[in-house]
Backbone as CSV, one residue per row, in Angstrom:
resi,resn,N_x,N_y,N_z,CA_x,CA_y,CA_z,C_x,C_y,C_z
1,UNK,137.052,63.289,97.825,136.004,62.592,97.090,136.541,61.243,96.630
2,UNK,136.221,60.324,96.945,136.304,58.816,96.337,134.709,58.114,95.546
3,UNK,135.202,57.572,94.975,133.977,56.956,93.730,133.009,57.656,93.338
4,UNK,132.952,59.195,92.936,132.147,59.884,92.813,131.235,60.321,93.794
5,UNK,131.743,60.284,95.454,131.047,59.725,96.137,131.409,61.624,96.841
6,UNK,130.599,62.303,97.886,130.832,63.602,98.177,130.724,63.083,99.760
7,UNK,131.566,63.707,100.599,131.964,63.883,101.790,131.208,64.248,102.738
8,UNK,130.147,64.284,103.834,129.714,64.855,104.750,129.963,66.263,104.918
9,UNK,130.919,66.518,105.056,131.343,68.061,104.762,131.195,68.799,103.206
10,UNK,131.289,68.364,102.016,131.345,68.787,100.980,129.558,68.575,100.601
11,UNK,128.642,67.869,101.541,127.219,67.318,101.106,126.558,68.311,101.728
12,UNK,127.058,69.185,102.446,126.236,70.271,103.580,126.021,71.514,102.441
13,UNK,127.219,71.846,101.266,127.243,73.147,100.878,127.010,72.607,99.770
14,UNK,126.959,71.423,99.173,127.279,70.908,97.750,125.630,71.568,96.968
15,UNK,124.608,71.516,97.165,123.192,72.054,97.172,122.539,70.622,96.451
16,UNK,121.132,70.445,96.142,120.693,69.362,95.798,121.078,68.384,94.817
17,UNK,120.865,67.086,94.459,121.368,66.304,93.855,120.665,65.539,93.180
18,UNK,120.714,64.867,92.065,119.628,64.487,91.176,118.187,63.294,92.010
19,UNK,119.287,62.538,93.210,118.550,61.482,93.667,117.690,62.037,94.684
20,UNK,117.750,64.078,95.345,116.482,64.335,96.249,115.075,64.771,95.600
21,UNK,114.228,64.769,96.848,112.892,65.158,95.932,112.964,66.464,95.582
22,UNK,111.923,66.865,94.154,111.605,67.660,94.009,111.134,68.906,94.726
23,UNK,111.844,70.458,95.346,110.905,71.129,95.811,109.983,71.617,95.505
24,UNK,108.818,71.984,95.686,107.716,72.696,95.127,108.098,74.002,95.688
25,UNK,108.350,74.958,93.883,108.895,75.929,94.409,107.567,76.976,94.722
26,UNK,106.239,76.543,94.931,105.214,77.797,95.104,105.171,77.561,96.464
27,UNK,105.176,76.055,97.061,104.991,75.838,98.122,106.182,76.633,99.188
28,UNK,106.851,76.676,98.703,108.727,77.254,99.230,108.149,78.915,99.043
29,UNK,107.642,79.452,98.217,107.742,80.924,97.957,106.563,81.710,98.894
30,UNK,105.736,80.821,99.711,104.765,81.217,100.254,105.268,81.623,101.873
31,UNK,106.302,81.264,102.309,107.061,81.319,103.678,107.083,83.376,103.298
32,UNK,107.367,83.869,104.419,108.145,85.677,104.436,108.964,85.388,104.849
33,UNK,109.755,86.655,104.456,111.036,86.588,105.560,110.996,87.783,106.695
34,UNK,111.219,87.539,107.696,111.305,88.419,109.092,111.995,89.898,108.310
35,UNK,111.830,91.208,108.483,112.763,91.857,107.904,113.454,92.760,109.031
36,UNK,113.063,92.325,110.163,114.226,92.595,111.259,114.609,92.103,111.889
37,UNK,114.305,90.802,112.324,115.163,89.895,112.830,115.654,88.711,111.776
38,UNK,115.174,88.443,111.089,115.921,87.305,110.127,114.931,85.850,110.310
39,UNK,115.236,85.474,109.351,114.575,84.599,109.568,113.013,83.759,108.623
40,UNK,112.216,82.917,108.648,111.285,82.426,107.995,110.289,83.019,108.814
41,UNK,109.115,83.038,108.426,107.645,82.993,109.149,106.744,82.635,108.533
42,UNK,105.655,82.301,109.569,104.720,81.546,109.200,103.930,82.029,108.246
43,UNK,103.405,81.424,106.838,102.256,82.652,105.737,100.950,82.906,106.552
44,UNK,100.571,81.413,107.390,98.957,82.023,108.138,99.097,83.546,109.220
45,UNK,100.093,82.842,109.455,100.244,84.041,111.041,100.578,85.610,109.592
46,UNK,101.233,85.557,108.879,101.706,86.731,108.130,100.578,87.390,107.942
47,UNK,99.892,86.222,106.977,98.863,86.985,106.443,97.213,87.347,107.552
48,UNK,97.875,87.124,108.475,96.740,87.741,109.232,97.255,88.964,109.683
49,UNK,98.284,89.198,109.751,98.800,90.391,110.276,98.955,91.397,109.128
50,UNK,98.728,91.187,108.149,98.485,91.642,106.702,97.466,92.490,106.567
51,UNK,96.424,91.713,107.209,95.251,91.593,106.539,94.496,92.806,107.959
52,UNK,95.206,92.780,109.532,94.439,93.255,110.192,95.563,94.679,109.824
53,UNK,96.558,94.987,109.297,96.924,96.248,108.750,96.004,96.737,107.757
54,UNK,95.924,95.979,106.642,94.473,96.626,105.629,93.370,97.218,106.221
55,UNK,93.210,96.466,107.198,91.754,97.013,108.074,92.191,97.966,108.813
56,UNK,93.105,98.047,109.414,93.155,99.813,109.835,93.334,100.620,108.761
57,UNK,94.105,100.678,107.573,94.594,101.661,106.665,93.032,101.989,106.462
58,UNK,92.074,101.280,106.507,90.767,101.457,106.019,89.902,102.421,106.881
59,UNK,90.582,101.557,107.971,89.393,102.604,109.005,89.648,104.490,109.135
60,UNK,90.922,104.296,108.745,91.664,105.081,109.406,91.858,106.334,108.316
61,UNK,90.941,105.496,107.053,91.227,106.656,105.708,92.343,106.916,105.671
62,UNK,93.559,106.704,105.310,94.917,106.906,105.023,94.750,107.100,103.671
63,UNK,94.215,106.285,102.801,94.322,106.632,101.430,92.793,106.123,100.704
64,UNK,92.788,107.562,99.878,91.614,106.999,98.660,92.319,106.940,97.324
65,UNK,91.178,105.071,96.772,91.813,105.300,95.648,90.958,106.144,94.503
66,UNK,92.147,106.019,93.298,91.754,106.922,92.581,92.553,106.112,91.103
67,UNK,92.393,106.564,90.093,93.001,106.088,88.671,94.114,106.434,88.634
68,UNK,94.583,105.338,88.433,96.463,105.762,87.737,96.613,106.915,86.816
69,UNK,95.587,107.312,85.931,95.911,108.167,85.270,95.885,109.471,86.088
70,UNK,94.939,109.887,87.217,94.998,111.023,87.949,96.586,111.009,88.573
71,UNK,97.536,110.282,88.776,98.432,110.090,88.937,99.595,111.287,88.202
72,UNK,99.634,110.632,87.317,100.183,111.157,86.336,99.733,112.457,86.042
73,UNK,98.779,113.381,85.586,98.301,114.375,85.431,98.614,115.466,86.213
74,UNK,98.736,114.893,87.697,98.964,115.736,88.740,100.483,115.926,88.988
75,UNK,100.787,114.856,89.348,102.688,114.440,89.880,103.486,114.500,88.357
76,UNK,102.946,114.245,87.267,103.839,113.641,86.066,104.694,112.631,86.245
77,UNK,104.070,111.573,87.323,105.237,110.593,87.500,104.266,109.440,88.059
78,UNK,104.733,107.946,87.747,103.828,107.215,88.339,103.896,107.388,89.934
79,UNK,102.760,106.511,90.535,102.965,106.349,91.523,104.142,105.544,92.727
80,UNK,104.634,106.428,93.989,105.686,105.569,94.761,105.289,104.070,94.899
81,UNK,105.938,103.466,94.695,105.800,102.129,95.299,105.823,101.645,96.364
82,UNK,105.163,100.571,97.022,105.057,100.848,98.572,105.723,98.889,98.712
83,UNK,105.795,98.274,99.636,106.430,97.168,99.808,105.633,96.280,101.644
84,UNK,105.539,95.178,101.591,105.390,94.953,103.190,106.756,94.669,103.772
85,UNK,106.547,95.419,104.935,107.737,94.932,106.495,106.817,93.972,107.321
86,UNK,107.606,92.901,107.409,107.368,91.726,108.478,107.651,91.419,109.182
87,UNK,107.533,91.123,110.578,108.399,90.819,111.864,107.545,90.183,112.831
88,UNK,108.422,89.326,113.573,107.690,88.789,114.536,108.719,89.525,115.950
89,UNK,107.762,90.325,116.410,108.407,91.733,117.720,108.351,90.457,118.987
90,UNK,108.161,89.435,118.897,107.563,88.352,120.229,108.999,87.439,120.327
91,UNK,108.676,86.682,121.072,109.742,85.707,121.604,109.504,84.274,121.222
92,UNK,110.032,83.213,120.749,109.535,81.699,120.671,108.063,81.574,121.535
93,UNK,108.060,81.698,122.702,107.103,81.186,123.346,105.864,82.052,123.655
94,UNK,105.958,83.167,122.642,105.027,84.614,122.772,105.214,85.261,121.828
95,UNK,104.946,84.455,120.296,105.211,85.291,119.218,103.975,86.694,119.002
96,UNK,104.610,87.686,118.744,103.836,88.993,118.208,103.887,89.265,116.670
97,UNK,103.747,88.776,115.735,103.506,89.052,114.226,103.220,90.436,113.998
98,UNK,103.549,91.215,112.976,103.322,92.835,112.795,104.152,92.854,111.645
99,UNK,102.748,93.689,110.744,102.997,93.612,109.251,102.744,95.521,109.406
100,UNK,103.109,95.963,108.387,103.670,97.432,108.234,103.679,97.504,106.567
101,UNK,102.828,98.197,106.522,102.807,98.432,104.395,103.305,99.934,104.590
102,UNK,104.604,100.126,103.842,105.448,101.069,103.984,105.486,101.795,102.311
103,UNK,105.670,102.877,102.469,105.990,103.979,101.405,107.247,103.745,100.617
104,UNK,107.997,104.044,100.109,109.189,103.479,99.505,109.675,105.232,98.865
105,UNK,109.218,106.273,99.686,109.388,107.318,99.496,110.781,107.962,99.511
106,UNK,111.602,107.280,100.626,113.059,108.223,100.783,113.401,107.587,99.410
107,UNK,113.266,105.929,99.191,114.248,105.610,97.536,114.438,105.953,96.798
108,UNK,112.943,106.987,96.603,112.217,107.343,95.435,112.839,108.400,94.574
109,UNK,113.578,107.901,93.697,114.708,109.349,92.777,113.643,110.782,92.811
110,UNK,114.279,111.904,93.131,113.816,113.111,93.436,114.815,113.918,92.435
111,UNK,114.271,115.258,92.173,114.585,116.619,91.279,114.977,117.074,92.601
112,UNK,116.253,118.147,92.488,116.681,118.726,93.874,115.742,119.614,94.498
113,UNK,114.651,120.309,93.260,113.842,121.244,93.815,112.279,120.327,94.600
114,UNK,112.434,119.214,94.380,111.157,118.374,94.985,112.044,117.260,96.318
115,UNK,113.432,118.084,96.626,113.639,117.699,98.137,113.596,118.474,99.121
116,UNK,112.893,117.263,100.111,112.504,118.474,101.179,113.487,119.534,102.212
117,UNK,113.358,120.482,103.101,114.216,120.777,103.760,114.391,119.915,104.609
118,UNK,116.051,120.164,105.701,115.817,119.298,106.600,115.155,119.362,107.728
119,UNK,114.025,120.843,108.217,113.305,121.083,108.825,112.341,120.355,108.765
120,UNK,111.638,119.870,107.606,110.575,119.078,107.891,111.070,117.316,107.762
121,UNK,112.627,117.233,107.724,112.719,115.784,107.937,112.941,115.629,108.869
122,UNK,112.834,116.471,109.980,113.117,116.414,111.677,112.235,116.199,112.145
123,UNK,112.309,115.349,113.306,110.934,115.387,114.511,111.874,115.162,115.967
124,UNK,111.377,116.100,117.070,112.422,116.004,118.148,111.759,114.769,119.360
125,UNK,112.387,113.605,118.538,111.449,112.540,119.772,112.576,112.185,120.421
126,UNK,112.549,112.181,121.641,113.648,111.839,122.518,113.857,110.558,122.216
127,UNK,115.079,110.031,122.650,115.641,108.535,122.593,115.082,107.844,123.931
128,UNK,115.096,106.671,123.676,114.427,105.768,124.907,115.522,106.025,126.138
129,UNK,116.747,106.363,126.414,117.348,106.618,126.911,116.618,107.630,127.638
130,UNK,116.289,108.422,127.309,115.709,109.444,128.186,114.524,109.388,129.662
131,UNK,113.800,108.086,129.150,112.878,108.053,129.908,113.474,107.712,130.860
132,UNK,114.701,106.397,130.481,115.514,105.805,132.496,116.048,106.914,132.398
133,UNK,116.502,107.734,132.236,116.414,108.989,132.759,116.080,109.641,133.629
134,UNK,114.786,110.312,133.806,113.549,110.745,133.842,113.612,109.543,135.017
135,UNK,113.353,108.143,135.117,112.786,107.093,136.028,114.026,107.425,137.278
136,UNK,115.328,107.716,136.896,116.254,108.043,137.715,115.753,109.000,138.650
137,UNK,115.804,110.091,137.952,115.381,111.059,138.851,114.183,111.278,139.430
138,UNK,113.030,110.500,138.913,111.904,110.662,139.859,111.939,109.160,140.875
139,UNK,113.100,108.623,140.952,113.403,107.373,142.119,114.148,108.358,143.057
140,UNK,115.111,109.462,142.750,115.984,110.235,143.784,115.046,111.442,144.673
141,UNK,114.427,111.710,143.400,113.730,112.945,144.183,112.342,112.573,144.641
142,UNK,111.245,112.009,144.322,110.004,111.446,144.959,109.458,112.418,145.168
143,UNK,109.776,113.307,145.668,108.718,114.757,145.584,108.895,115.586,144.794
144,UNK,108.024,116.512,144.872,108.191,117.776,143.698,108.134,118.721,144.902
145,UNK,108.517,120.290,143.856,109.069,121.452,144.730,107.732,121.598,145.917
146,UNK,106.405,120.842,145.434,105.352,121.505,146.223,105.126,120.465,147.140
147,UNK,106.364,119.730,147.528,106.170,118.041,148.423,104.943,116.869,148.068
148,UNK,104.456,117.122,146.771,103.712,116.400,146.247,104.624,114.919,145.483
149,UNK,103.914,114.019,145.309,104.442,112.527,144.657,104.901,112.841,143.371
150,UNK,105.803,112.770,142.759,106.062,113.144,141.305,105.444,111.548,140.344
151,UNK,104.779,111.953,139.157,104.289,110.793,138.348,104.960,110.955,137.402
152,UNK,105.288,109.843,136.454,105.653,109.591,135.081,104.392,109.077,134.379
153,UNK,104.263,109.910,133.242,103.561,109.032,132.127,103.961,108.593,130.841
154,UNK,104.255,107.606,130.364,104.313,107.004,129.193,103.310,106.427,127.982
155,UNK,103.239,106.824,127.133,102.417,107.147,125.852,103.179,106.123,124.737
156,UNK,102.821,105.184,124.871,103.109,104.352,122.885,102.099,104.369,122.093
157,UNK,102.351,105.352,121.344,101.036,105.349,120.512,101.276,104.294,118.974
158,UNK,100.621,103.485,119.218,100.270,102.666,117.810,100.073,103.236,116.641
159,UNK,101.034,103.037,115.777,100.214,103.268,114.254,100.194,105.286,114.277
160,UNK,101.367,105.523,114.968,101.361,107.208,115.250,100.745,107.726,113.907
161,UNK,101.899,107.792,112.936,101.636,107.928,111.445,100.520,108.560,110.915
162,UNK,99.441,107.347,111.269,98.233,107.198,110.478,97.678,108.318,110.852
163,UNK,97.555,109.475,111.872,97.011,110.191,112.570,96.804,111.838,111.696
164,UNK,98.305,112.174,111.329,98.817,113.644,110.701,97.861,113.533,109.137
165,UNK,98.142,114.640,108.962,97.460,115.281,107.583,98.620,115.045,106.732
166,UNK,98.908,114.938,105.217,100.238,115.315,104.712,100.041,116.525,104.193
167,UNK,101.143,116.597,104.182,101.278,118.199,103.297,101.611,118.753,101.547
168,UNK,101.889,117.254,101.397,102.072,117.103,100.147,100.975,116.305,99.564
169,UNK,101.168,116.259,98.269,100.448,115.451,97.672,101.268,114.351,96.886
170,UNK,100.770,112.894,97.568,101.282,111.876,97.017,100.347,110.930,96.408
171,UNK,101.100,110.161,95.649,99.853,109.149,95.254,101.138,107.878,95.192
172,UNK,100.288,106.449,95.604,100.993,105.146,96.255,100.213,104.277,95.353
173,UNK,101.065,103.531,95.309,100.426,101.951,94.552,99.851,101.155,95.679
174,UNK,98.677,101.516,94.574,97.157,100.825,95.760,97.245,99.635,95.829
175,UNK,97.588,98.882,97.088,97.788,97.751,97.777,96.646,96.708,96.979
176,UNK,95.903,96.256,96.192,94.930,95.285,95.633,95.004,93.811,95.332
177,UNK,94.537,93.083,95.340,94.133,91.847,94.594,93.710,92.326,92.962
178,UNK,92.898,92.910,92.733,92.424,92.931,91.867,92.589,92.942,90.811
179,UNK,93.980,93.386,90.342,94.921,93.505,89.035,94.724,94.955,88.569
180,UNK,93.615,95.317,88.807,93.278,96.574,88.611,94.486,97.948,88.321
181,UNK,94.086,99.081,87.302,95.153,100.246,87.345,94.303,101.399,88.321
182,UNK,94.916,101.085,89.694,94.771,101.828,90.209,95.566,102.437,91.510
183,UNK,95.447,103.533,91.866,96.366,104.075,92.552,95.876,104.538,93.714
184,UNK,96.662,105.464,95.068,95.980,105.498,96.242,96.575,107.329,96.784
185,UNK,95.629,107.543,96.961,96.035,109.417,97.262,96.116,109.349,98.658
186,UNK,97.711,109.915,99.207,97.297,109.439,100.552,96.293,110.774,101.038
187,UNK,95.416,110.342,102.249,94.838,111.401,103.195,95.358,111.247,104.529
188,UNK,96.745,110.560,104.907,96.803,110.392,105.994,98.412,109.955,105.695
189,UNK,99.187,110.703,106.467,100.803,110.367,106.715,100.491,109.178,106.616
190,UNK,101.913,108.264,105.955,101.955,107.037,106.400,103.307,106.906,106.595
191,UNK,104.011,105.553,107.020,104.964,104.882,106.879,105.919,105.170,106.266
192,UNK,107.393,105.776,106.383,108.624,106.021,105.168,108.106,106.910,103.814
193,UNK,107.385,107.869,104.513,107.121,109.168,103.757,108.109,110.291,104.599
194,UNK,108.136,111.147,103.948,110.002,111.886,104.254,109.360,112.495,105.656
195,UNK,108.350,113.092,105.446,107.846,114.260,106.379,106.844,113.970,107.539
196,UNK,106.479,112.344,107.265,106.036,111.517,108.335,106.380,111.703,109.717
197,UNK,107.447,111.812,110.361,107.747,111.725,111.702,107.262,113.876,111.721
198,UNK,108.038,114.409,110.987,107.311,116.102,111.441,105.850,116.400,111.261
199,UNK,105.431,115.317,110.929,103.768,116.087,110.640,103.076,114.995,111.345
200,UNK,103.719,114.511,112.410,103.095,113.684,113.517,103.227,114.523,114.799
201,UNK,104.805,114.910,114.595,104.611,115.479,115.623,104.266,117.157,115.933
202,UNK,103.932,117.568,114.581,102.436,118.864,114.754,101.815,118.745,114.801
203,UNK,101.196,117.306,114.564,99.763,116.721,114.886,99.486,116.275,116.412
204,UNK,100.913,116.159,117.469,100.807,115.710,118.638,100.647,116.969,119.521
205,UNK,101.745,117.887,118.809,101.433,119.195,119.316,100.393,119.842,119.424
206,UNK,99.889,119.487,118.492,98.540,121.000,118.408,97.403,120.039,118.931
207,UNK,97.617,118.890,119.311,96.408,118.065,120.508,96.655,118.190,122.388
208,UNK,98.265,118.716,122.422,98.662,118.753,123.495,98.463,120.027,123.813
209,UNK,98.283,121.012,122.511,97.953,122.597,122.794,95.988,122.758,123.527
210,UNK,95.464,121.573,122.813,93.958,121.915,122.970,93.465,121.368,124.122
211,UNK,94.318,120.926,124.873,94.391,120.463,126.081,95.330,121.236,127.113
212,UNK,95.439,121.941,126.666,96.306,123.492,127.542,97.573,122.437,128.624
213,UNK,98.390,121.978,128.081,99.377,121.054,128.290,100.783,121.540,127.871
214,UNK,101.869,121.320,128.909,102.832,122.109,127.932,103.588,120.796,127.680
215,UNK,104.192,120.880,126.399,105.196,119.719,126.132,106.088,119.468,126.703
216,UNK,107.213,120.728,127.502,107.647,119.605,128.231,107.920,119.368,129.678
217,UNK,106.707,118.937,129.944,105.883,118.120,130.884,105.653,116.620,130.752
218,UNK,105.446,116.538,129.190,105.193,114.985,128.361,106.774,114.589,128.036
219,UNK,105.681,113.253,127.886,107.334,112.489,127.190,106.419,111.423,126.716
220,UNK,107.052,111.129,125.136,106.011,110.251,124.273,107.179,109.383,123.737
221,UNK,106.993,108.236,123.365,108.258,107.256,122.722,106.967,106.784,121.961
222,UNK,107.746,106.793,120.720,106.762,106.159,119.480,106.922,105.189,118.755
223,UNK,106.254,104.210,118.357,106.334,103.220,117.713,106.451,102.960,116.405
């Protein structure tokens, strides 16, 4: 440092200085941050992807609300808190935006007798590994035992979750504008609820049963 004067190198980390402009810090707080790849994103693009998640949770009845105080009465505890996940799943030149309003259920301090087993924190979804797998061997073999064409099918089901019943009874902090005390009962698995992935996939089961299908025949990779 000479004449009070800071270095090119020491001006990169040094942080602002009386002679830059002012930031506007609402204008600065309105950016997200990516929460799996890193990074800034856009608030228009966010909040549309926000906003077309609300509209399914809606369609889809996942949750009715109800009074904070039914909350309490029932659980003796407020409601879980829920949070948004943001990401852009796309590439620079093909961005995909995808917003995810998640449960905050595993965080959520538990009594040992209100944790679940680990039977219902299981769900047996194969790893993506499996399918090149599977693509291996139906490139070697091409026929089946009855000299017929062997097919693969692949299933991504969107928004799996939203589909199962829960089995518990939860109540979530109802996503609002409104300021309102109110709370949200789920009617529909959601997102980072413990028992979410097992009560999807009894919900996949017993659709693959009513279709006289045996499971494993299928192969599902989920989103």
């Amino acid at each position: 440092m000479q004449k009070g004067e800071l270095s090119s190198a020491e001006a990169s980390i040094s942080g602002p200085i009386p002679e830059e402009p002012f930031v506007d810090q609402e204008e600065f707080q309105e950016w997200y941050w990516d929460d799996v790849n890193g990074g800034w994103l856009p608030p228009d693009k966010v909040r549309e992807a926000r906003m077309l998640e609300m509209d399914y949770l809606k369609k889809q009845n996942v949750y009715e609300k109800r009074p904070l105080s039914e909350a309490f009465q029932v659980t003796g505890r407020r409601p879980i808190a829920v949070r948004w996940l943001d990401t852009d799943k796309g590439d620079p030149t093909r961005p995909n935006f995808r917003s995810r309003l998640v449960v905050k259920d595993i965080e959520a301090a538990k009594a040992e007798s209100e944790q679940l087993p680990q039977n219902l924190l299981f769900s047996s979804t194969p790893p993506l590994e499996s399918m090149r797998l599977l693509c291996s061997l139906m490139s070697t073999q091409k026929l089946s035992k009855r000299g017929q064409k062997l097919k693969l099918g692949l299933w991504d089901i969107s928004r799996a979750h939203f589909y199962g019943i829960p089995k518990r009874t939860i109540y979530i902090d109802s996503y609002t504008e409104s300021g309102e005390k109110e709370c949200g009962l789920l009617m529909k698995s959601m997102y980072v609820t413990q028992d979410a992935p097992n009560i999807w996939q009894s919900h996949w089961l017993a659709g693959i049963g009513r279709h006289k299908a045996r499971p494993q025949q299928c192969k599902r990779v989920l989103s």
